[in-house]
C-alpha positions in Angstrom: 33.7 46.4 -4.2 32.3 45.9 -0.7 29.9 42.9 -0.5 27.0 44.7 0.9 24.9 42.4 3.2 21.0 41.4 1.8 18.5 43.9 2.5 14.9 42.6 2.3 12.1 44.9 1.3 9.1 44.8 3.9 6.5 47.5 4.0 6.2 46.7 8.2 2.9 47.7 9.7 4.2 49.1 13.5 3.8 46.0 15.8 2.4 48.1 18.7 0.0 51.0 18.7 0.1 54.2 20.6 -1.6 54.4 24.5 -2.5 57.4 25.3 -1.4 58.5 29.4 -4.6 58.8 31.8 -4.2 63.0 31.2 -3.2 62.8 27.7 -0.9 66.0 26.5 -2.5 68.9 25.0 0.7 69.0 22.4 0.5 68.4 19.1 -2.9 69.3 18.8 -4.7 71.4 16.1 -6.7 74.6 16.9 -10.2 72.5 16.5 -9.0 70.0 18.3 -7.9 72.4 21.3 -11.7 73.4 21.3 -13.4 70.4 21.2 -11.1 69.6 24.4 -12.1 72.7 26.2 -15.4 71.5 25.5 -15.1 68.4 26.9 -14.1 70.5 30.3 -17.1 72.6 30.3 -15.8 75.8 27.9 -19.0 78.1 27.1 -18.5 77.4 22.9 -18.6 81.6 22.8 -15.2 81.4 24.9 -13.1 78.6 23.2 -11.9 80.9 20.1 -10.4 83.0 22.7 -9.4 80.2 25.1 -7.6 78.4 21.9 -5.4 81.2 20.7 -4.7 81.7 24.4 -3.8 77.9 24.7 -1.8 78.3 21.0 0.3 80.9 22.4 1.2 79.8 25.9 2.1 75.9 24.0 3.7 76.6 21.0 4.7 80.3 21.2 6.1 80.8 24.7 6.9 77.1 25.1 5.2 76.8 28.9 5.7 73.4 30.5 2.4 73.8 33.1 -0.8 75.4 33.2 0.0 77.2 35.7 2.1 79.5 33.6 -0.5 80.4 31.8 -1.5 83.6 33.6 -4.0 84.8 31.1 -6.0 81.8 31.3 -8.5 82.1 34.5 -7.4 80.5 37.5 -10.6 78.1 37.1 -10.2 77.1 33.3 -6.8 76.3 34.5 -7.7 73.9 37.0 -9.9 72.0 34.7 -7.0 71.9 31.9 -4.7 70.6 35.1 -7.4 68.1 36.1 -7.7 66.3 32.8 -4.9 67.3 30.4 -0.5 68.1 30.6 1.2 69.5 28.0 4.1 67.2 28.3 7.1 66.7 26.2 8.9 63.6 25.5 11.4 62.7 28.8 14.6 63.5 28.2 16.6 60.3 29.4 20.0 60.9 28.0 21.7 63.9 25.9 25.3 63.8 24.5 27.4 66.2 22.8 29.8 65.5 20.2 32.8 67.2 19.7 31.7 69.2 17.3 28.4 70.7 19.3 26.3 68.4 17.9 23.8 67.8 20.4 21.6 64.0 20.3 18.7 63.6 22.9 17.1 60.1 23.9 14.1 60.9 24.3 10.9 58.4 25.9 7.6 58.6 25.2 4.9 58.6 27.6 2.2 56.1 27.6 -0.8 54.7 29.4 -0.2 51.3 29.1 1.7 50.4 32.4 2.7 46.9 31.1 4.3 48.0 27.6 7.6 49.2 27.5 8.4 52.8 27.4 9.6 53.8 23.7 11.8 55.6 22.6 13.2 57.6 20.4 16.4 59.8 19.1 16.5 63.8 17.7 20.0 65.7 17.0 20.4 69.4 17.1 23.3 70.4 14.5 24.4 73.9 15.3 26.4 76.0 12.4 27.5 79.5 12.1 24.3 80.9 10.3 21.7 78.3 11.3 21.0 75.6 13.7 19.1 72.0 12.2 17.1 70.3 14.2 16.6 66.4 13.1 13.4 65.0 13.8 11.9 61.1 14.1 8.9 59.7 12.8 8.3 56.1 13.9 10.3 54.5 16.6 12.0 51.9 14.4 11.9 52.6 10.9 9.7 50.5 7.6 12.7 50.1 5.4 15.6 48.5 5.9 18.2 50.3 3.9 21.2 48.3 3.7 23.6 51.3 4.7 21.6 52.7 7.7 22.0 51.5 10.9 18.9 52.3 11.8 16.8 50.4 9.4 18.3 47.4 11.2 16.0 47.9 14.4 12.3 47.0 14.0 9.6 48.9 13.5 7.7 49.3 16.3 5.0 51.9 16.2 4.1 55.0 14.2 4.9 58.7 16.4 1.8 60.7 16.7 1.5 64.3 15.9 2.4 65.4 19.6 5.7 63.4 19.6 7.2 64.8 16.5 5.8 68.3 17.8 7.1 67.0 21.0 10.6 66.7 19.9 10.9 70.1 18.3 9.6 72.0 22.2 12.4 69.7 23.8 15.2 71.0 21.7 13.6 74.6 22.3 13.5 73.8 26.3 17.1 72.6 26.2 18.5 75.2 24.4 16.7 78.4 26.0 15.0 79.1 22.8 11.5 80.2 23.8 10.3 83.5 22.2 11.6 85.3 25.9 15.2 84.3 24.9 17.0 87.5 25.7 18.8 88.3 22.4 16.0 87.6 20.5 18.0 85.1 18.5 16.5 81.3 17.4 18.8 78.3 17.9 16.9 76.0 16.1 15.8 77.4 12.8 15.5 74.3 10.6 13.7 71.4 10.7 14.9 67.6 8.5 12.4 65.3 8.7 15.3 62.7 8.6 15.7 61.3 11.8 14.3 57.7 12.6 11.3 56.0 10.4 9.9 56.8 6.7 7.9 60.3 7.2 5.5 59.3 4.3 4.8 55.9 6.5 3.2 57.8 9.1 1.9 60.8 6.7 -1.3 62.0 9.3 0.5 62.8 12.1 3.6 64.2 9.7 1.4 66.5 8.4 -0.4 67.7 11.6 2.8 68.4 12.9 4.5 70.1 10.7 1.8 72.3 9.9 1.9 73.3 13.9 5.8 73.8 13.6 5.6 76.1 10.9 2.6 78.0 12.4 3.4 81.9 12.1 1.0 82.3 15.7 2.9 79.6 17.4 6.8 77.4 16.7 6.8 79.8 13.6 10.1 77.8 11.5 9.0 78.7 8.0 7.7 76.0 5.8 11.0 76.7 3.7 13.4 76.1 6.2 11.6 72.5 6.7 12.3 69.1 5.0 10.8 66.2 4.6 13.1 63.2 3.6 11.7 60.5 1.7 13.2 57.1 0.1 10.4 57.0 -2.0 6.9 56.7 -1.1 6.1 57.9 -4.7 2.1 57.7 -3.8 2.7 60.4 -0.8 5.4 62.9 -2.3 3.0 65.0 -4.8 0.3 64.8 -1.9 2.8 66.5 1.1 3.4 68.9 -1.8 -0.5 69.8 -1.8 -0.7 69.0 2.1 2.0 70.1 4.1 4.3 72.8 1.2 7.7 71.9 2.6 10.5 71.2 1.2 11.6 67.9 -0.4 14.3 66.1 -0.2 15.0 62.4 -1.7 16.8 59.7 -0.6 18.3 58.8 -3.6 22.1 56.6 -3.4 22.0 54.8 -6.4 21.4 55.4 -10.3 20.3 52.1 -11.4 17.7 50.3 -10.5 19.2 46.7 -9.6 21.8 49.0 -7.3 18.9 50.5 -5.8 16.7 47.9 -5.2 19.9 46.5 -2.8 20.8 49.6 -1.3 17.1 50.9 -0.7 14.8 48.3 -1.0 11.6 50.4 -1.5 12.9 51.2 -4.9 11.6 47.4 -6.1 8.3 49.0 -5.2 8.7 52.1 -6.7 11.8 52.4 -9.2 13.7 55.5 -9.9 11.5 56.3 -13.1 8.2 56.2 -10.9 9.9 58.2 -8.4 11.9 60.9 -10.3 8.4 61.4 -12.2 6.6 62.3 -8.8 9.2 64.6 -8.5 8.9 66.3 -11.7 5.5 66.4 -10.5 6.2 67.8 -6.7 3.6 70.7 -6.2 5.8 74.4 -6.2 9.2 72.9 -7.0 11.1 75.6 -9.0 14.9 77.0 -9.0 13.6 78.5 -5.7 12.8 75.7 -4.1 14.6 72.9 -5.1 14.2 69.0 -4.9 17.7 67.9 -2.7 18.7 64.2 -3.7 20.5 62.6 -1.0 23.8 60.4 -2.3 25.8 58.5 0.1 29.1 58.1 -0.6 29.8 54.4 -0.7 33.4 53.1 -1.7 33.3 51.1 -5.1 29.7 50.5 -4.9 28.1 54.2 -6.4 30.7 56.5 -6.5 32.2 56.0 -10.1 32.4 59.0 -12.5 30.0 57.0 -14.5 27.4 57.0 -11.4 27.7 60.5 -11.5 27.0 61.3 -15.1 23.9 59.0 -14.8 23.0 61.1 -12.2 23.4 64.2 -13.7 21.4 62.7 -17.0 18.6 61.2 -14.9 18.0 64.8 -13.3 17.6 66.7 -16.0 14.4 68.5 -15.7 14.1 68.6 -12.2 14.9 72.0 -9.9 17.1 69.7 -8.2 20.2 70.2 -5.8 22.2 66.8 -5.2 23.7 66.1 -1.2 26.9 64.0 -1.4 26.9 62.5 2.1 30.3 61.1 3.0 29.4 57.2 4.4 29.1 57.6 8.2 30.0 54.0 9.8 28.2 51.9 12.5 29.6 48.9 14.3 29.0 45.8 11.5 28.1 47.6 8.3 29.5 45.7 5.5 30.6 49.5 3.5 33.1 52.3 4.0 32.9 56.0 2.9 34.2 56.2 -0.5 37.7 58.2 -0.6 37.6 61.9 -0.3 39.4 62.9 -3.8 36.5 60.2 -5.6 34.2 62.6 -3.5 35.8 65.9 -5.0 36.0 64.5 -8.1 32.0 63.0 -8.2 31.0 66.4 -6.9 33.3 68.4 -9.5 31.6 66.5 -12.5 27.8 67.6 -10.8 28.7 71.1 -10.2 30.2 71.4 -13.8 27.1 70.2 -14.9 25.4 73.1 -13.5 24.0 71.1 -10.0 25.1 72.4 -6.3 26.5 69.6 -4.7 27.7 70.1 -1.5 29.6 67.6 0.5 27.9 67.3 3.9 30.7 68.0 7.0 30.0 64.9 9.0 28.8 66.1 12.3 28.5 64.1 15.6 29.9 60.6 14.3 31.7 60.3 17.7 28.3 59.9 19.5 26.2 57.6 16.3 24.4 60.9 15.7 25.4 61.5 12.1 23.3 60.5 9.2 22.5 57.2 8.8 23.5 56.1 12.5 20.4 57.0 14.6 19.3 53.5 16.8 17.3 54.0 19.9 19.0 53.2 22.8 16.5 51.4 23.6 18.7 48.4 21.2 21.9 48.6 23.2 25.4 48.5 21.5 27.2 45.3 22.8 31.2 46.3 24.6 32.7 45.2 21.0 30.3 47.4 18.7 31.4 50.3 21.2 35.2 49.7 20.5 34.3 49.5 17.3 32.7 53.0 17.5 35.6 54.6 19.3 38.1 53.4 16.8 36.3 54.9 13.8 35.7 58.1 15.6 39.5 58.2 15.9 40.6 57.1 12.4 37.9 60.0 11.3 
C-alpha cells in the first residue's frame, strides 16, 4: 500500500476578496439586477423590461463581446452601457490541447485593484463523439485539501463570483465558434461539471446565480440535466442546491470507511459518510431518472479491493445512484498510483453485477495536467523536475 502523505482538514475562508474593475462587467448578472443597472444609467423604469431581455439576449444568447453589437439597443442607451459597464470575459492567457482534443484555458480574472495580483484560474473543454463537457471552477484555489488532488495543494485564495463562473462557460463558447449564429446549428459544449478548481458548495451564492443563467432557456440554454455539481461533501448545502439550483449531483466519494476517508478527503471528519449518504437519500428529485453519480478514484492498494467494492455497493443501497470509477490521474509528487486496470475491471464487474452503471472514465488530457484531479493554476508554476516528471508519465500512459 502506498503511504499517502497527511492531509489536514481546514475549512479556509479565501484570503483575498474580489475588486471589482472601474466598468465592472455586465456578465453574470440576473435579470433584476440588469435593471437596476440600467437604472443607475438613466433607463425610464417603463423601458428596462424591454432593455433587459434585449441585454439577456445580446449577452448570453448571441454571446456579443461589445455594446456595439448590439444593434437593437439605441445608439444612445448604448453609449451609456459603454460609458459605465463591459461585458468582459475572463482573459484568455494560455490554451493547450492535448492529444486527445482535450482543450485547457488559463484564464485571468480582471480586477480593480491595480496592486493585487491578477488571479487566475483553469476550465477544460472534453470533446466526445455525442457531446462536448465543459469543466468549470469555483474558487481560485480550492477549501479542501484532498490528499490525491493536485489541486487542493494550492491555497485558497478567493471565492469566483457569479460572472467568472458564467464567464468561463462564454470563453469556451467564443473559442469554439459556438454562439447561437454557428452555421450548422450544432452546440460544442453541451455539458456543464461543476468539477473544476474549488468546492462549489463553498462559494454556494454565486454557484447558484450562475448556473441558474447557464441553464436559462432565453439565454446559454444547457439544460439543468446536462449540468453537475460536484461535491465532497458539504452535507448542509447538497439538499438546498437540490431546492435552489435542480442540477444534477454528483459526489465525491473515494473511500468506504470512514478512517480511509477522513485521510483521503478530509471534509468527511466533518461530515462522515452516514451524514453524507443521508443528504443524499434526501437530494430534492433524485430518482432512476436522475441519478446521484459517486465519484471513485482508483487508488492502487489503498481503495480498490473487492471488499471496497461490496461496501460500496451495500452503503448505496437505496440511493438512485450511478458510481464513476476514475482511473488515478498522476501529478509530479503525489505519494499514489492508479490502481491496475484488470483490479479496475474487476471492481467495476462486481458494481455492475450488483445492478450499478459504473463506467470507467477514459482519461482525457493527462499530457497537459488537465485530467481530473490535476487542475493547478498556472499562476503556481511547475519547477523543470515536476515537468519531467509530467512528460514521463504521459509517456508510460
Amino acid at each position: 500500500m502506498t503511504e499517502p502523505h497527511n492531509a489536514t482538514l481546514v475549512e479556509k475562508t479565501p484570503l483575498e476578496t474580489y475588486v471589482p474593475p472601474a466598468r465592472p462587467s455586465l456578465i453574470g448578472l440576473s435579470r433584476a439586477e440588469l435593471a437596476d443597472r440600467l437604472g443607475e444609467i438613466g433607463v425610464a423604469p417603463a423601458q428596462r423590461k424591454m432593455r433587459v431581455q434585449q441585454l439577456w439576449h445580446w449577452i448570453y444568447f448571441r454571446g456579443a463581446q461589445s455594446f456595439d453589437e448590439m444593434t437593437s439597443i439605441s445608439k444612445g442607451i448604448r453609449a451609456d452601457l459603454a460609458q459605465h459597464f463591459t461585458v468582459d470575459r475572463p482573459e484568455v492567457v494560455a490554451e493547450q490541447i492535448s492529444n486527445d482534443g482535450t482543450r485547457k484555458w488559463l484564464l485571468r480574472l480582471p480586477s480593480g485593484d491595480a496592486v493585487q495580483k491578477a488571479h487566475e484560474v483553469e476550465c477544460v473543454y472534453i470533446p466526445e463523439t455525442d457531446r462536448g463537457t465543459l469543466c468549470v471552477s469555483s474558487q481560485v484555489g480550492c477549501t479542501l485539501n484532498c490528499a490525491f488532488c493536485h489541486t487542493g495543494t494550492q491555497r485558497l485564495v478567493r471565492n469566483l463570483t457569479a460572472g467568472e463562473i458564467v464567464g468561463q462557460v462564454m470563453v469556451a463558447r467564443d473559442r469554439l465558434n459556438d454562439w447561437a449564429d454557428r452555421e450548422d446549428g450544432t452546440r460544442r459544449v453541451t455539458n456543464i461539471v461543476m468539477m473544476g478548481m474549488g468546492e462549489p458548495l463553498y462559494n454556494f451564492d454565486a454557484v447558484r446565480d450562475a448556473l441558474l443563467i447557464v441553464g436559462d432557456n432565453e439565454g446559454i440554454g444547457i439544460s439543468r440535466r446536462r449540468i453537475t455539481l460536484s461535491t465532497s461533501g458539504v452535507v448542509p448545502n447538497i439538499v438546498r442546491a437540490g431546492e435552489e439550483i435542480g442540477v444534477m449531483l454528483a459526489i465525491s466519494l473515494h473511500a468506504v470507511r470512514d478512517e480511509l476517508r477522513n485521510e483521503l478527503v478530509p471534509l468527511n471528519r466533518k461530515y462522515p459518510i452516514k451524514e453524507l449518504l443521508q443528504a443524499c437519500r434526501d437530494y430534492p428529485g433524485a430518482s432512476n431518472a436522475r441519478r446521484i453519480t459517486f465519484e471513485y478514484v482508483m487508488l492502487k492498494g489503498v481503495n480498490d479491493s473487492l471488499d471496497d467494492a461490496k461496501l460500496l455497493v451495500k452503503l448505496l443501497k437505496g440511493i438512485p445512484a450511478k458510481i464513476n470509477l476514475i482511473p488515478f490521474n498522476p501529478w509530479p509528487g503525489t505519494a499514489y498510483e492508479c490502481s491496475d486496470w484488470d483490479q479496475i475491471e474487476k471492481f467495476s464487474e462486481y458494481i455492475f453485477n450488483a445492478g450499478y452503471s459504473s463506467p470507467v472514465r477514459t482519461p482525457r488530457g493527462r499530457d497537459i495536467l488537465a485530467a481530473c484531479g490535476q487542475l493547478k493554476s498556472e499562476t503556481e508554476k511547475l519547477s523543470a523536475r515536476e515537468r519531467q516528471a509530467l512528460r514521463a508519465m504521459a509517456m508510460t500512459d
